[in-house]
RODREN-348803 format. One line per field, with one value per residue (C-alpha): residue in three letters; x, y, z. Coordinates in nm, 3 decimals, always signed. Example, Ala and Ser with C-alpha at 12.3 -4.5 7.8 and 13.67 -1.06 7.14 Angstrom:
res <- ALA, SER .
u <- +1.230, +1.367 .
v <- -0.450, -0.106 .
w <- +0.780, +0.714 .
***
This chain:
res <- UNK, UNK, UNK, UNK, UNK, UNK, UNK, UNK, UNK, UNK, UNK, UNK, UNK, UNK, UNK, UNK, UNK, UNK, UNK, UNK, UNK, UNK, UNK, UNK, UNK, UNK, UNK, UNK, UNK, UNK, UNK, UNK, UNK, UNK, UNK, UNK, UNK, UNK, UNK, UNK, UNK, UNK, UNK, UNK, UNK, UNK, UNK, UNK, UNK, UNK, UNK, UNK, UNK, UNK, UNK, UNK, UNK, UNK, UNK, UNK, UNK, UNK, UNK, UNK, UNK, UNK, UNK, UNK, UNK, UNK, UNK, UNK, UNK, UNK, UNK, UNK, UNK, UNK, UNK, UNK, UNK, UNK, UNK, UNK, UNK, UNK, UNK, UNK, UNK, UNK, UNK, UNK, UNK, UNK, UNK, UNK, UNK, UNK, UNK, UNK, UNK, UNK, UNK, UNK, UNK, UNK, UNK, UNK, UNK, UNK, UNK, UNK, UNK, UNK, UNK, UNK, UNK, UNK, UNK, UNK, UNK, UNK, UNK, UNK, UNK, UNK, UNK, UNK, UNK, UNK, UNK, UNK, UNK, UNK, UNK, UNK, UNK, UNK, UNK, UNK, UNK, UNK, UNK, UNK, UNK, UNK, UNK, UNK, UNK, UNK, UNK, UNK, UNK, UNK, UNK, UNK, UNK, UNK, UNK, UNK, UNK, UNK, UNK, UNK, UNK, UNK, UNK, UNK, UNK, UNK, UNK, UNK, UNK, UNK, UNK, UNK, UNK, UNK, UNK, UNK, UNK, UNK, UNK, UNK, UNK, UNK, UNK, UNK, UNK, UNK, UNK, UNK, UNK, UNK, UNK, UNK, UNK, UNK, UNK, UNK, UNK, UNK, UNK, UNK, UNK, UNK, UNK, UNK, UNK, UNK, UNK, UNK, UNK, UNK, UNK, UNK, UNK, UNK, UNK, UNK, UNK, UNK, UNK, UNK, UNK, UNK, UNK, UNK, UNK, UNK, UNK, UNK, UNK, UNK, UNK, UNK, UNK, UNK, UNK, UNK, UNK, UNK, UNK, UNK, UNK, UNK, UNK, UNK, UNK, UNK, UNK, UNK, UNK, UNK, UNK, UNK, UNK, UNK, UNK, UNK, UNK, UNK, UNK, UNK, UNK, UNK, UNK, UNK, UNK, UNK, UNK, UNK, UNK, UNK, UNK, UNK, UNK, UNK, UNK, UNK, UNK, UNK, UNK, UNK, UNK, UNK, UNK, UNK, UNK, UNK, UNK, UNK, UNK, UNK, UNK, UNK, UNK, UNK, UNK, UNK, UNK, UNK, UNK, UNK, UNK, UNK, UNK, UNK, UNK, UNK, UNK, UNK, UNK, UNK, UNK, UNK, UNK, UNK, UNK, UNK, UNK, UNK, UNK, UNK, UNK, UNK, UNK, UNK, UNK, UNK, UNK, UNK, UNK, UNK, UNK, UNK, UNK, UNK, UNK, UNK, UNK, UNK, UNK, UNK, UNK, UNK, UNK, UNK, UNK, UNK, UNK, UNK, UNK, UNK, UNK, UNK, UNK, UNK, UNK, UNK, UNK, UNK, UNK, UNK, UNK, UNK, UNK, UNK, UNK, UNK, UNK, UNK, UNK, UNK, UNK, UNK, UNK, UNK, UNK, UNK, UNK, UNK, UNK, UNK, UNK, UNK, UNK, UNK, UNK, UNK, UNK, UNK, UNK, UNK, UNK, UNK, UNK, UNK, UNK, UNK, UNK, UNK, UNK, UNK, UNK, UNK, UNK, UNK, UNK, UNK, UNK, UNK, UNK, UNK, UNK, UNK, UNK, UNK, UNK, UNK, UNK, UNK, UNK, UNK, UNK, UNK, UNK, UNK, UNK, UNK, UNK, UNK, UNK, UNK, UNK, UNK, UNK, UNK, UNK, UNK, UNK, UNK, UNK, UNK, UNK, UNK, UNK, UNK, UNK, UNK, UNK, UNK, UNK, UNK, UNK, UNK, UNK, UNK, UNK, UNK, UNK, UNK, UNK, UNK, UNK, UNK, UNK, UNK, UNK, UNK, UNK, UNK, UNK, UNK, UNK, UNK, UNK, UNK, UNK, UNK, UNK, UNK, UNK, UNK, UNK .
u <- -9.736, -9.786, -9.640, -9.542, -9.741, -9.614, -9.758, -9.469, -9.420, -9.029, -8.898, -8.730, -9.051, -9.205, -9.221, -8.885, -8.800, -9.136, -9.108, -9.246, -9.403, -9.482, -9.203, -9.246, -9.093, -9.126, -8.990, -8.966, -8.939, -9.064, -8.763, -8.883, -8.651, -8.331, -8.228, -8.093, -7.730, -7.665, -7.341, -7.432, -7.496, -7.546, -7.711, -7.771, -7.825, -7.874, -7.932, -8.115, -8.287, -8.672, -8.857, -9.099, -9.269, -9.353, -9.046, -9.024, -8.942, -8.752, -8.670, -8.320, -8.302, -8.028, -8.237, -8.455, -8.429, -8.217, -8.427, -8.222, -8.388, -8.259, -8.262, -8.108, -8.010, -7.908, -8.013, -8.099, -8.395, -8.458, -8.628, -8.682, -8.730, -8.696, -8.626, -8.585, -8.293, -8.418, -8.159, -8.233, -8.372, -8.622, -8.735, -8.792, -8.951, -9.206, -9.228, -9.339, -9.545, -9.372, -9.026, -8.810, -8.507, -8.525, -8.313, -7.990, -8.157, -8.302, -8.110, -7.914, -8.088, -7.832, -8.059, -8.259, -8.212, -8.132, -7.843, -7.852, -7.822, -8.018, -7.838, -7.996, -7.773, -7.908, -7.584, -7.396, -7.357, -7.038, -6.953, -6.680, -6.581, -6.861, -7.113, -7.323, -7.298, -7.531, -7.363, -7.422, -7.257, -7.227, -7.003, -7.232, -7.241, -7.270, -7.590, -7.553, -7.780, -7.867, -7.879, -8.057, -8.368, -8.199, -8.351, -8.114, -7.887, -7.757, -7.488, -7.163, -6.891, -6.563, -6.489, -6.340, -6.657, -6.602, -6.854, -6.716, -6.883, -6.726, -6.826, -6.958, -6.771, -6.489, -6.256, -6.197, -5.876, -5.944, -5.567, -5.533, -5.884, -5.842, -6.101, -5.982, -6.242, -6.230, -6.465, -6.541, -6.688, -6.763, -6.533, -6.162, -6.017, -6.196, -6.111, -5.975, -5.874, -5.851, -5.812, -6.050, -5.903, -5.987, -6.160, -6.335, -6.155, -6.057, -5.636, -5.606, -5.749, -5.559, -5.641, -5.562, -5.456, -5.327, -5.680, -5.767, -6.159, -6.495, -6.527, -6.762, -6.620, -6.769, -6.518, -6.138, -5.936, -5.676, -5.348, -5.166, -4.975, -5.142, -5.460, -5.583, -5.768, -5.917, -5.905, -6.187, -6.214, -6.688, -6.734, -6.927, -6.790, -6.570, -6.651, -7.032, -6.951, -6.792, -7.155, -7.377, -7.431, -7.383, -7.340, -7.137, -6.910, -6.698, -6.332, -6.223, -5.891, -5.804, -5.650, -5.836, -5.569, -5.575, -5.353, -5.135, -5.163, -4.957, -5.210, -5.122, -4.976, -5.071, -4.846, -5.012, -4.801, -5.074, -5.061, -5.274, -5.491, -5.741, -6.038, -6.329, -6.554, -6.508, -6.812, -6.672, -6.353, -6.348, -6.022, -5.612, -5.310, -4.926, -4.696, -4.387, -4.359, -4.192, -3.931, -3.843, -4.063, -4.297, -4.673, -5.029, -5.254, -5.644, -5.964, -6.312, -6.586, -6.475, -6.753, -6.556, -6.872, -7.044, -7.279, -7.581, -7.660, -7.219, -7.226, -6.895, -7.041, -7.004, -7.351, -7.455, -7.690, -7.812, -7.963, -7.748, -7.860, -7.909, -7.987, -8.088, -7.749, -7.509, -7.479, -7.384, -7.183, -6.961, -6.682, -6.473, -6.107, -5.725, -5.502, -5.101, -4.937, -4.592, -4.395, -4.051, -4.102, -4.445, -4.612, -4.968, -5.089, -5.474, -5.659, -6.037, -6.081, -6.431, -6.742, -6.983, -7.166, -7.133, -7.149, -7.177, -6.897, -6.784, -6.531, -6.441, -6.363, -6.131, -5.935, -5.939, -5.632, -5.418, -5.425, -5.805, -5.902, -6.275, -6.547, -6.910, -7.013, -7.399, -7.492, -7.618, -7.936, -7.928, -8.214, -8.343, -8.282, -8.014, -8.165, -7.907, -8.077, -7.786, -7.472, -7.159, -6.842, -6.538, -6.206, -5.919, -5.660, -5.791, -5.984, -6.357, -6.654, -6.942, -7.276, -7.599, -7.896, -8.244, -8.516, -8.731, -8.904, -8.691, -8.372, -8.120, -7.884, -7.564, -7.407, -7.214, -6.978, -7.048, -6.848, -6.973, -6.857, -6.503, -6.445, -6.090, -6.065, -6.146, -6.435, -6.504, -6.849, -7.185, -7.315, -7.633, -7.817, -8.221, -8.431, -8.714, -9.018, -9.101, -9.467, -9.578, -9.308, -9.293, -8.922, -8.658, -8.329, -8.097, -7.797, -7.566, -7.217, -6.934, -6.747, -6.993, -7.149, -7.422, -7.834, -7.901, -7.882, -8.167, -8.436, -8.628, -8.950, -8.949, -9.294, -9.272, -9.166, -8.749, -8.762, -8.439, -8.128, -7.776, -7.543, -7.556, -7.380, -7.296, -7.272, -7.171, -7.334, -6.994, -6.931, -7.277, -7.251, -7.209, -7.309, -7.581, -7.700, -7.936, -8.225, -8.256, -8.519 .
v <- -6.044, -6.403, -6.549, -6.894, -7.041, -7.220, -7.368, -7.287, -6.914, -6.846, -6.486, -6.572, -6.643, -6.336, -5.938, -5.845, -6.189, -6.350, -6.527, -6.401, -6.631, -6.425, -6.357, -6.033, -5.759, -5.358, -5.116, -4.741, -4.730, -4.453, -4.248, -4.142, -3.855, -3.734, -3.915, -4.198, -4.058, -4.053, -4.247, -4.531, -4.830, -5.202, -5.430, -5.456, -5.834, -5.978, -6.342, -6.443, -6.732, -6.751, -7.100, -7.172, -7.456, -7.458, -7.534, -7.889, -7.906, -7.643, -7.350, -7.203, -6.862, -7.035, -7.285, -7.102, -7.134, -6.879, -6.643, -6.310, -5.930, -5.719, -5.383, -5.304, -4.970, -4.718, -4.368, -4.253, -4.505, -4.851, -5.150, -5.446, -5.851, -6.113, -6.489, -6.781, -6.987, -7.314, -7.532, -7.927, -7.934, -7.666, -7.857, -8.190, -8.047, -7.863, -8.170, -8.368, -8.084, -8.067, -8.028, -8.288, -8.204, -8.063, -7.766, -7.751, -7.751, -8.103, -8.398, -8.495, -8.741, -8.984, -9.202, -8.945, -9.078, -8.721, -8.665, -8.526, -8.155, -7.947, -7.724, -7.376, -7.178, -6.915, -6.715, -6.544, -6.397, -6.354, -6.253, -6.415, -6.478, -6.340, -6.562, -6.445, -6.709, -6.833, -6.995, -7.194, -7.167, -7.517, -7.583, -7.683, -7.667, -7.317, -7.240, -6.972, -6.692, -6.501, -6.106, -5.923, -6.162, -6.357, -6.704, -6.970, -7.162, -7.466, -7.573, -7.440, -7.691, -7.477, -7.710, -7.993, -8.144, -7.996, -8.187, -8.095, -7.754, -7.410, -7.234, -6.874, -6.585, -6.670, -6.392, -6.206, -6.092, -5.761, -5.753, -6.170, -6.229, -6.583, -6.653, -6.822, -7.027, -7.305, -7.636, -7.759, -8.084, -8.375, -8.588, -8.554, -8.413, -8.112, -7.811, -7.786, -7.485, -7.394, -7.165, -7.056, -6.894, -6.587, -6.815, -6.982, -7.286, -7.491, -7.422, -7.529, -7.761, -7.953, -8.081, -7.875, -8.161, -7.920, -7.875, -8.164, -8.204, -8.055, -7.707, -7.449, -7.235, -6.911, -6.728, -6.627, -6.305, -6.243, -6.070, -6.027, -6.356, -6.528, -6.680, -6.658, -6.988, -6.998, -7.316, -7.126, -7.303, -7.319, -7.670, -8.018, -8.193, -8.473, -8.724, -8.706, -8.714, -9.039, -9.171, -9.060, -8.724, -8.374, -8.065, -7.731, -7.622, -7.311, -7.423, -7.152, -7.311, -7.348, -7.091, -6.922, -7.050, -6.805, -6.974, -6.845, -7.067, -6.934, -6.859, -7.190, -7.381, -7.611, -7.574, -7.357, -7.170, -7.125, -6.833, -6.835, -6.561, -6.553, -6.769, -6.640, -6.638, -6.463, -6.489, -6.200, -6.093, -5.707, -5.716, -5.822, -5.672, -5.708, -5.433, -5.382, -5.213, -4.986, -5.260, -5.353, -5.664, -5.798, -5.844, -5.944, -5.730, -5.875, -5.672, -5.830, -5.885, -6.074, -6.235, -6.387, -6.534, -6.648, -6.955, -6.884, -7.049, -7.075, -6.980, -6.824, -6.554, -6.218, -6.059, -5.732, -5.455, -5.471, -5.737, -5.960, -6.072, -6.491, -6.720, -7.002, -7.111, -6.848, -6.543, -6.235, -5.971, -5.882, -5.623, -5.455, -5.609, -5.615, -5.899, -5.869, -6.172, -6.081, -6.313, -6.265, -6.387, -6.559, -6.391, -6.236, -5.933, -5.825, -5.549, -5.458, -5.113, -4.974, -5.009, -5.063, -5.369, -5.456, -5.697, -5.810, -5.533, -5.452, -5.257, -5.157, -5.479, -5.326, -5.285, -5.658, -5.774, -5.454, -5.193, -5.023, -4.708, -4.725, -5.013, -5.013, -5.166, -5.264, -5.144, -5.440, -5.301, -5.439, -5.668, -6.047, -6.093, -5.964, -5.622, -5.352, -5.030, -4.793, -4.809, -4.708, -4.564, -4.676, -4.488, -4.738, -4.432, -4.207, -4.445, -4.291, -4.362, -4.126, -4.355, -4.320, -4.446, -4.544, -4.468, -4.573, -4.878, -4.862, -5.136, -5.209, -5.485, -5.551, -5.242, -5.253, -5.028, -4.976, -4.760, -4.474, -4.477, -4.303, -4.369, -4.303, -4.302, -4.565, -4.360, -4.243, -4.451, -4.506, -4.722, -4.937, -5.142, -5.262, -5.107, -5.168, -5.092, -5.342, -5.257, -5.210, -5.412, -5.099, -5.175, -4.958, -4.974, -4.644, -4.505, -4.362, -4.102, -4.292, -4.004, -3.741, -4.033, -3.948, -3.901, -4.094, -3.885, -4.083, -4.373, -4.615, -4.730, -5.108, -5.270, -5.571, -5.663, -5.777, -5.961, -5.931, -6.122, -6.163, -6.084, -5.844, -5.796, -5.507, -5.609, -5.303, -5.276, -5.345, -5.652, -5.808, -5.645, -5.928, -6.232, -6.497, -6.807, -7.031, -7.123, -7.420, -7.639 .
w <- -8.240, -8.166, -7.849, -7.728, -7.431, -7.120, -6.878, -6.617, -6.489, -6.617, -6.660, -6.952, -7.134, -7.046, -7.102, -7.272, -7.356, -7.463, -7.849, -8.156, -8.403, -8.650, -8.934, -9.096, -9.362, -9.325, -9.547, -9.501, -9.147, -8.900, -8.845, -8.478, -8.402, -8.580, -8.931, -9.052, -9.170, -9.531, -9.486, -9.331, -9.513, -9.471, -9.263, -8.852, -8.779, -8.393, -8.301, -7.981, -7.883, -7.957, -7.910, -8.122, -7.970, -7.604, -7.427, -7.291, -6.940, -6.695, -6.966, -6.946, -7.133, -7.366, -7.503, -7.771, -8.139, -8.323, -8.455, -8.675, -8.657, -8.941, -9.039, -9.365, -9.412, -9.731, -9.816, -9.499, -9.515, -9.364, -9.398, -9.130, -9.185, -8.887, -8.975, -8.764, -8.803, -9.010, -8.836, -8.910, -8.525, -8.575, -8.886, -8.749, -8.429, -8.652, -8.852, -8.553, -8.367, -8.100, -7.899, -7.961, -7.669, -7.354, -7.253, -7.036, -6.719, -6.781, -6.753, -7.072, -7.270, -7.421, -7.554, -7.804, -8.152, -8.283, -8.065, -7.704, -7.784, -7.994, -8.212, -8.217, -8.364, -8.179, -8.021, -8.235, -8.601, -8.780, -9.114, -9.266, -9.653, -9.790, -9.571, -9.247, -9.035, -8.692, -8.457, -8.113, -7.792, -7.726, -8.095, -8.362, -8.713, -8.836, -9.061, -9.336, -9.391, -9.646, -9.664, -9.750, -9.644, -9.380, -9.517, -9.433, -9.687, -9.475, -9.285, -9.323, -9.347, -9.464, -9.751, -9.542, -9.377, -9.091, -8.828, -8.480, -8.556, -8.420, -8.061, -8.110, -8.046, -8.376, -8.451, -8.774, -8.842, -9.020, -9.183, -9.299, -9.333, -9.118, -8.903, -8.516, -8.348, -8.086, -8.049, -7.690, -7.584, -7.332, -7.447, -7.510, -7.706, -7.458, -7.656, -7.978, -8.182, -8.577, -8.816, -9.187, -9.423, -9.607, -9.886, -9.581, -9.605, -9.298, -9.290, -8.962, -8.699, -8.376, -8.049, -7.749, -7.487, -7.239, -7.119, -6.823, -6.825, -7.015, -6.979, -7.029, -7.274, -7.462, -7.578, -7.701, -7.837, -8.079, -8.146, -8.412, -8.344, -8.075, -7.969, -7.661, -7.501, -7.148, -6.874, -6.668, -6.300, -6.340, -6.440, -6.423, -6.110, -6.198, -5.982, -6.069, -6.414, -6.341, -6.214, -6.482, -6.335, -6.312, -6.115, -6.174, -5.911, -5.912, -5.801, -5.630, -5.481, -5.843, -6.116, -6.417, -6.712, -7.048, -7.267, -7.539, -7.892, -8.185, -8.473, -8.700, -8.369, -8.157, -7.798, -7.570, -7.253, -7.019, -6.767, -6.412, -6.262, -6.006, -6.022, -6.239, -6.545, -6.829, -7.084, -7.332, -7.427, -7.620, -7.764, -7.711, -7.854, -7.836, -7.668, -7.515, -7.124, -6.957, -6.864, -7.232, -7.214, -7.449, -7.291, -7.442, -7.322, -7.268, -7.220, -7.132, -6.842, -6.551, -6.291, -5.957, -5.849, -6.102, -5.971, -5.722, -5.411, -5.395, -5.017, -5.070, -5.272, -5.099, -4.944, -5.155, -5.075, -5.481, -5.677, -5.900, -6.252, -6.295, -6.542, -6.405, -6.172, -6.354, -6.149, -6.329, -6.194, -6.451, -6.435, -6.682, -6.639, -6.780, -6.821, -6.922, -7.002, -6.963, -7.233, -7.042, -6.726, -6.806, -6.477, -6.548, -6.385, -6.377, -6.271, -6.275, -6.449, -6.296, -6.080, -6.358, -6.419, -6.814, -7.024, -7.450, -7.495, -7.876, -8.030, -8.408, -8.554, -8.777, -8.483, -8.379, -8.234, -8.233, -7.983, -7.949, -7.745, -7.672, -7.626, -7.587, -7.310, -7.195, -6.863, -6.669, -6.412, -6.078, -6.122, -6.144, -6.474, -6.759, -6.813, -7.013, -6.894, -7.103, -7.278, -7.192, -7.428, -7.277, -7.310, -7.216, -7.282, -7.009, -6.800, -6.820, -6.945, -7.108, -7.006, -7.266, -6.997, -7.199, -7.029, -6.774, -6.861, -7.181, -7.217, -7.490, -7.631, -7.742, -7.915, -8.256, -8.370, -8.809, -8.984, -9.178, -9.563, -9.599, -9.197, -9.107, -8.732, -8.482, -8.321, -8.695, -8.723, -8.557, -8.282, -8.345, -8.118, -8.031, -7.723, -7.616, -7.401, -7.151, -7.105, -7.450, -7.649, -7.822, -8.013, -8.215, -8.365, -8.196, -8.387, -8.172, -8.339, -8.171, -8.195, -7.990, -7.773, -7.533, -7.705, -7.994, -8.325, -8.448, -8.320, -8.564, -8.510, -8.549, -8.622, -8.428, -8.131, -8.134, -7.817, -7.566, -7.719, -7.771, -8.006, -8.334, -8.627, -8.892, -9.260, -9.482, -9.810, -10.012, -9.829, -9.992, -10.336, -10.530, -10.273, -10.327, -10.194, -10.200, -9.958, -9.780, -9.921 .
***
């Protein structure tokens, strides 16, 4: 496979994460060991960020162009395509032979005729309405793919022209069909929150102006009534804003705020915890204590130090994970939000370093038992070097470790056909070899969790990325679209 050149030595650009060029389609994969089970069918998507021009300037790991791996599956075969993202950016920058931004570690350029920020879409995927969708961390327009070959369609504007764009990390109500998302920016308003319907209409949109300053916000989580907003204490210092510049600072005199919104609201009743991050949320639910008293419950990854070079951090024996300032040393954690006496309680729930957890999505915002968590290596960059099943019931975890040399992704939990149980399905994810970019797609029972009941040889390379999708077959049955032009 083709790679991308720079002149500058960066991590990020190399071994595990170095870009493919080359776009490519497979069919009747190498079924490596085990089989493909019979009754699991669909597609596996992941997004991750893949420049395709030499970066220009300092590269930050979140800067590269969406591109999509996907392995389509039915039969107990599979076949494998990988696409990049043909957002409006990528276009003109090929256009013009060569990058047309900079990346987030450069000064912002206010002055570039195509807008300051280049919309990747390279973050996330969600399906929603019939439509995969690619979205960007920073809240841009959403750009529709199509399955089964992953070319893209165009923006996605939910039939109401919707230009602020939505963050990634929206969430699918499995029982409505409504689809919660926020949008952050610079400017006020600095977060705002909405609702798409079930036909993928925008039903709701409003200003949240309980929220001081820009943040840096990633993600949110859902109950059956409520959703959850954060006012996170990492962000651009104020008073160099005011000048023209800017610097993140970690606050940690000041609260982390997760606020409560009601689903088609707009009042928020914030509650305060301990300073921290939180990048990903796994799941929230509603349920009464011991007391009588009505709580939200939150699960997710918590990081209480999450810049380098903050002198506060605390000194470790073990090597921390950055990317370029962010400092990640993530921990599984629990947040109640009592709604009587509107006092939160937290507590971290293990040792382990993870991160990108999932958990059945037909589960989302009700009560869930087990996650799949990403073990995060004790090195210089984000390496997951296993996978851990999480049992929130008992408190343990059964931990599936690659191996050596060997590293994996984000994790997603697909149902077989006629599941009936939350564990009732299989686990999916990429790994890869870091010294001879040898890749394949392991399928995991999440049921019996531990060795992989089968490993797919993937001809190409899938570099290291983000976050992953599963499409089953019956979703896509009758869906078309049409390529962008």
């Amino acid at each position: 496979m083709n790679t991308v050149e720079s002149g500058a030595a960066n991590p990020y650009l190399e071994g595990p994460y170095a870009p493919v060029t080359d776009e490519i389609v497979a069919h009747d994969l190498e079924v490596v060991t085990g089989a493909i089970p019979e009754d699991l069918a669909g597609t596996f998507v992941r997004n991750g960020a893949n420049p395709r021009l030499p970066p220009k300037g300092r590269y930050h790991w979140f800067d590269g162009d969406g591109m999509i791996h996907g392995v389509a599956i039915s039969g107990g075969k599979a076949s494998y395509r990988n696409r990049f993202v043909r957002t409006s950016a990528l276009t003109a920058e090929l256009e013009a032979g060569e990058p047309l931004w900079t990346g987030i570690l450069e000064p912002v350029d206010l002055r570039n005729p195509r807008g300051p920020f280049k919309n990747t879409a390279n973050t996330d995927l969600v399906f929603h309405a019939g439509k995969l969708l690619a979205l960007w961390w920073q809240s841009g327009i959403p750009y529709e793919i199509r399955l089964p070959d992953l070319e893209t369609c165009g923006e996605e504007r939910f039939g109401k022209d919707h230009r602020a764009g939505i963050s990634a990390h929206p969430k699918v109500d499995p029982r409505t069909g409504e689809m919660m998302f926020m949008t952050f920016g610079m400017r006020a308003p600095y977060l705002s929150y909405g609702v798409i319907d079930a036909r993928g209409e925008l039903a709701h949109y409003v200003p949240i102006e309980s929220v001081p300053g820009p943040r840096y916000q990633h993600d949110i989580a859902i109950t059956e009534r409520f959703t959850i907003l954060m006012d996170l204490p990492m962000y651009a210092d104020p008073e160099m804003l005011k000048v023209g510049k800017s610097r993140v600072r970690f606050y940690r005199d000041k609260p982390a705020r997760f606020g409560l919104v009601p689903r088609h609201g707009a009042d928020v009743r914030w509650f305060e915890a301990a300073a921290c991050y939180v990048y990903h949320t796994i799941n929230a639910w509603e349920e009464r204590n011991a007391a009588g008293e009505d709580e939200v419950v939150m699960v997710g990854c918590r990081i209480a130090d999450p810049l380098m070079g903050d002198p506060a951090n605390p000194k470790l024996s073990h090597e921390v994970p950055s990317i370029g300032l962010q400092r990640l040393e993530p921990y599984l954690h629990e947040w109640r939000m009592n709604l009587a006496t509107g006092k939160l309680t937290e507590r971290r729930l293990g040792d382990m370093l993870v991160e990108f957890p999932r958990m059945d999505n037909r589960l989302l915002g009700v009560k869930s038992r087990y996650s799949y968590n990403p073990k995060v290596a004790h090195a210089p960059t984000v390496v997951f070097e296993g996978l851990a099943k999480h049992d929130f019931e008992r408190g343990t975890d059964v931990v599936a470790l690659y191996p050596e040399g060997w590293s994996g992704g984000e994790a997603v939990v697909c149902p077989r056909e006629g599941s009936t149980g939350e564990d009732d399905a299989y686990v999916l994810t990429f790994a890869l070899e870091h010294a001879t970019g040898r890749s394949e797609l392991w399928i995991w029972s999440a049921k019996d969790f531990g060795a992989p009941i089968a490993r797919v040889k993937i001809p190409a390379r899938v570099p290291a990325g983000y976050h992953a999708w599963w499409v089953p077959s019956s979703a896509t049955a009758s869906k078309k679209g049409t390529v962008i032009s």
